[in-house]
C-alpha positions as CSV (number, residue, x, y, z in Angstrom):
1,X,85.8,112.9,183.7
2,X,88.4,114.7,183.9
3,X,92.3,113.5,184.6
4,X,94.5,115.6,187.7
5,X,96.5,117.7,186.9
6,X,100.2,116.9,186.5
7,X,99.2,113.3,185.7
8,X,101.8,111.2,183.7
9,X,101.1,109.5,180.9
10,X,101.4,105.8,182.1
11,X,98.5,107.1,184.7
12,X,96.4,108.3,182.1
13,X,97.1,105.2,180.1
14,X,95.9,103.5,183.7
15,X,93.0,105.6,183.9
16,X,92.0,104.7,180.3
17,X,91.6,100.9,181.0
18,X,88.8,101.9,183.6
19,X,86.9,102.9,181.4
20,X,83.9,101.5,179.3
21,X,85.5,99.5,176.6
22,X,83.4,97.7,173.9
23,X,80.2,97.3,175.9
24,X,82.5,95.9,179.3
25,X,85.1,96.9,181.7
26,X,88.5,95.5,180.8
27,X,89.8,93.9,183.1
28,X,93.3,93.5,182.4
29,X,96.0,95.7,179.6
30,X,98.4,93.1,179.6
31,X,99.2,91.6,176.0
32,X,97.9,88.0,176.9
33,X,94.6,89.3,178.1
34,X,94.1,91.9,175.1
35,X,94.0,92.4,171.2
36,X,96.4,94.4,168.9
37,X,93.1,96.2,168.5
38,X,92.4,96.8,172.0
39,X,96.0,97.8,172.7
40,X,95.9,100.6,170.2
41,X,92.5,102.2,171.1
42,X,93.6,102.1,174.9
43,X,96.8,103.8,173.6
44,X,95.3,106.3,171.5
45,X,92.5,106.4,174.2
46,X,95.6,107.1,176.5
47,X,97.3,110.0,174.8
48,X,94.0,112.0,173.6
49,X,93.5,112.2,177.6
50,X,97.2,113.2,178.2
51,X,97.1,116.1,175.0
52,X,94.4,117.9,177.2
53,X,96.9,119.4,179.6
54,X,100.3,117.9,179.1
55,X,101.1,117.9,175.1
56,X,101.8,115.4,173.0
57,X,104.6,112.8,174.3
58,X,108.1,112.7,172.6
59,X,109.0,110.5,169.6
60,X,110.6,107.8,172.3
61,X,107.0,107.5,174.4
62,X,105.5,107.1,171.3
63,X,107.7,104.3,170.4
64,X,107.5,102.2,173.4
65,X,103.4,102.5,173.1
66,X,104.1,101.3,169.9
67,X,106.2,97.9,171.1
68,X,103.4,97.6,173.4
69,X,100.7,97.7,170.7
70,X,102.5,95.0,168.9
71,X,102.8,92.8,171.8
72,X,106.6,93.5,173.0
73,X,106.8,95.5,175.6
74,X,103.9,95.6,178.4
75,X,102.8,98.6,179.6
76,X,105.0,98.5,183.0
77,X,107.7,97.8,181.6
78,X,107.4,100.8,179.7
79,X,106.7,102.9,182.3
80,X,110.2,101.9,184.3
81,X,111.9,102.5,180.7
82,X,110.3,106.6,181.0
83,X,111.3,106.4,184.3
84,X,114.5,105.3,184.2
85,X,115.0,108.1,181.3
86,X,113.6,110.8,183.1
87,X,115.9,109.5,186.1
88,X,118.9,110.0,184.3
């Protein structure tokens, strides 16, 4: 499958959790409901899907998915950070 184009990441990242993830659907990517484990194949899951059209994210992006991988920031909150960046 193959994501729109002009997608952003957080969408991707969105699009990611639909899919088949060890042997079931997850059903939630909120910290509570997931793994450090989970977290990081969802994110790396995430940005291999956003590399095929829109390049790898900036150092920032990177270090939010990184808070969210170890369980400090959740993914929306993350997303209104990028927004609020991209806003400014």
């Amino acid at each position: 499958m193959s994501p729109p184009s002009g997608m952003n990441l957080y969408s991707r990242f969105l699009l990611v959790t639909k899919i088949e993830f060890k042997g079931g659907i997850m059903k939630s990517y909120l910290i509570k409901d997931t793994t450090k484990e989970e977290r990081k194949k969802l994110v790396e899951d995430a940005l291999t899907i956003s590399q095929i059209d829109a390049g790898y994210p900036t150092e920032e992006t990177i270090k939010l998915f990184d808070m969210y991988i170890n369980g400090e920031l959740e993914i929306d909150e993350i997303n209104k950070m990028i927004i609020e960046s991209i806003s400014k």
